[in-house]
N, C-alpha and C positions, 0 to 999 in steps of 0.2 A: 798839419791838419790830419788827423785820424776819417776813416771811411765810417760812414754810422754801418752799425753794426747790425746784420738781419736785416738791410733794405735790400731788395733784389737787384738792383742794378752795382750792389757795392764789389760783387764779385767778379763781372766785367768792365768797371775800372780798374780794380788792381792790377786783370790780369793785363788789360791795356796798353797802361804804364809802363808794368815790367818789359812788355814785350819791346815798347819805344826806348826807352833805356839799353836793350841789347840792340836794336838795331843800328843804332846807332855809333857804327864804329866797333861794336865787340863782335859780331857777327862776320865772319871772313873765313878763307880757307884753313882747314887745321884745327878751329876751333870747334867741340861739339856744346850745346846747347840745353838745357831742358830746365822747363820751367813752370808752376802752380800756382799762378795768382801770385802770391809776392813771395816766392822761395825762387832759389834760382840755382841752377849749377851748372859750371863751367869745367870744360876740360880741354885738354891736349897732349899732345903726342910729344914736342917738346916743350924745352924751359923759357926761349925767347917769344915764341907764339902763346904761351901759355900769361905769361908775365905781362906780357903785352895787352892781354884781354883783359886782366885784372885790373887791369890800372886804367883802363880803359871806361869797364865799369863802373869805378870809384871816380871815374873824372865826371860820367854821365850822371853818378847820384849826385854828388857835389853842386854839378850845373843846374839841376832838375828841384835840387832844393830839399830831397827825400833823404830821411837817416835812414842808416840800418839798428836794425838791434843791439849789433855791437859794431860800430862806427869805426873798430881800430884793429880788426880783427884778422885785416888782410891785409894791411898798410903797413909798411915797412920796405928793409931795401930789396933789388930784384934778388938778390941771391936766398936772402928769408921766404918770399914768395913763393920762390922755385923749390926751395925746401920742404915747404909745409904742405903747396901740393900735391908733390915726392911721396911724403909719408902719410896722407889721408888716404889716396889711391891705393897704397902699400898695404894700411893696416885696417880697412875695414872702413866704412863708416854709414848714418844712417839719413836717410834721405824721405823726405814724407811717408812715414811708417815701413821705410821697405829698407834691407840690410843689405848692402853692397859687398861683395869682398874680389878687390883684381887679382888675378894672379899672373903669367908673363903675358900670357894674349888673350885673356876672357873678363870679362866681365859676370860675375855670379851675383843673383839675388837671390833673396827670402822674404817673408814677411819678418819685422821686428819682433823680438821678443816679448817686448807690451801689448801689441799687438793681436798676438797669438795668445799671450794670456785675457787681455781683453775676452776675445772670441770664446776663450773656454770656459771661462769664468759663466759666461751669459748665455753661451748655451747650453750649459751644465742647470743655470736655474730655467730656465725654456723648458728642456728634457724634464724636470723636475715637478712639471705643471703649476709653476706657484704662481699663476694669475696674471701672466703677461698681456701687457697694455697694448693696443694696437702700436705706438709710438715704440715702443720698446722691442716688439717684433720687427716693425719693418726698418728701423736702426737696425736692428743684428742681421737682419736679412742685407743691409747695405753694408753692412761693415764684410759681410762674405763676400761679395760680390766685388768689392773695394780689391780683398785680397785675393780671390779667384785670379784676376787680371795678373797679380803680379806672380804670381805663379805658373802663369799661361794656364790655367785652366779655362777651357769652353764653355761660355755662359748655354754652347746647345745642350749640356750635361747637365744643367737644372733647369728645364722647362715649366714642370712641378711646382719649384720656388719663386722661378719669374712673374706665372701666371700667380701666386698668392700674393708676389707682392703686390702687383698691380692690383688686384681686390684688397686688401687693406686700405691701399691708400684711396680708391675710388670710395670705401666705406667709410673711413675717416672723413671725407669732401663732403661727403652724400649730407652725411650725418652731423658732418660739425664737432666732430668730438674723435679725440684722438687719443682718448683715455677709458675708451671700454676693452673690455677681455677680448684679445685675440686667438686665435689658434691656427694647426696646420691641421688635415684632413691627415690620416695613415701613409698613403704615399706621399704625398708630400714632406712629411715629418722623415723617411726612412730616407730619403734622396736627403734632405738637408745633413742628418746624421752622417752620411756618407760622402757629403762635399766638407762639412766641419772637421771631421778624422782627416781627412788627407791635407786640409788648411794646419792642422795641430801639427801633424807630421811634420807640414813645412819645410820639404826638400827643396835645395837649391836649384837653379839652371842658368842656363846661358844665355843671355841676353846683347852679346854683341863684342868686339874687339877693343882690348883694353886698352886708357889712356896712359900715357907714362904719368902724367902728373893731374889734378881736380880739382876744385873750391867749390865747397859748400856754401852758399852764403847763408848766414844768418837773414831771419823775414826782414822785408822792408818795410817801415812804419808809414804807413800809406792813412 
């Protein structure tokens, strides 16, 4: 059974769910955790704590009756396991739009490379004035905000943007219509220009101590 799609409550089930699924026996010492509605990733320091949680997990989807998107992705013997964790940790990989890369004791992120051209892409036509829609503003103004976070940048460095978005979206309600012309006032417009440059830039940082091994899961079909 599929979540209907765009009901407000569909996104507090998912994430629910997920969260019962790991609690259930995959959550314990040594294992780290992180999770978005139905994405999920698992890590660890070694191969038998690590293996353990995997299988762990696969035993709670199995029981709970939920597929994954790719059902056979992680399944296999422990030493494949322990493998392919090995080498996702090792070589990169990408995690709800954001770019992981371990090295011996850090943890580095970025925004994705889509990601970033998304952003440039839409605020290159923004800058451009070609008739942005309220809906299309306050998307681009979320999708910064999305990626500020993972950058550690401080939402107190756009005050400017914060306060527009909240007026957009108050004008949108007011008004009922989410498809009239938008815009930013001058300061505002030079603060966003100035948080999107340093999003494009997109330097890495450190976000914490590295796992030896990780599994990405593929979404859960919820």
């Amino acid at each position: 059974t599929r979540l209907a799609m765009g009901a407000n409550w569909a996104p507090g089930v998912a994430q629910t769910v997920t969260w019962a699924l790991l609690e259930a026996g995959v959550r314990r010492p040594g294992v780290v955790l992180h999770t978005m509605l139905d994405n999920v990733r698992i890590a660890a320091r070694d191969a038998v704590t690590f293996v353990r949680a995997i299988r762990q997990f696969l035993k709670n989807v199995d029981a709970a009756g939920i597929a994954l998107n790719d059902p056979d992705e992680w399944r296999g013997s422990d030493p494949e396991i322990a493998a392919k964790g090995a080498a996702l940790a090792s070589n990169g990989y990408e995690f709800l739009g954001e770019m992981f890369r371990h090295d011996e004791d850090n943890i580095m992120v970025r925004n994705s490379p889509r990601l970033v051209e998304k952003l440039r892409l839409a605020f290159e036509r923004f800058d451009a004035k070609q008739g942005t829609t309220r809906r299309q503003l306050a998307s681009l103004i979320g999708l910064a905000i999305y990626m500020m976070g993972t950058l550690d940048l401080s939402l107190a460095g756009a005050p400017r943007l914060l306060r527009a978005y909240s007026a957009i979206c108050s004008q949108a309600t007011v008004s009922g219509s989410w498809d009239d012309v938008a815009w930013l006032n001058d300061d505002a417009h030079e603060e966003f220009r100035l948080i999107a440059a340093k999003l494009i830039t997109n330097h890495e940082h450190r976000v914490g101590l590295s796992p030896c091994l990780l599994a990405v899961s593929p979404s859960l079909s919820l």
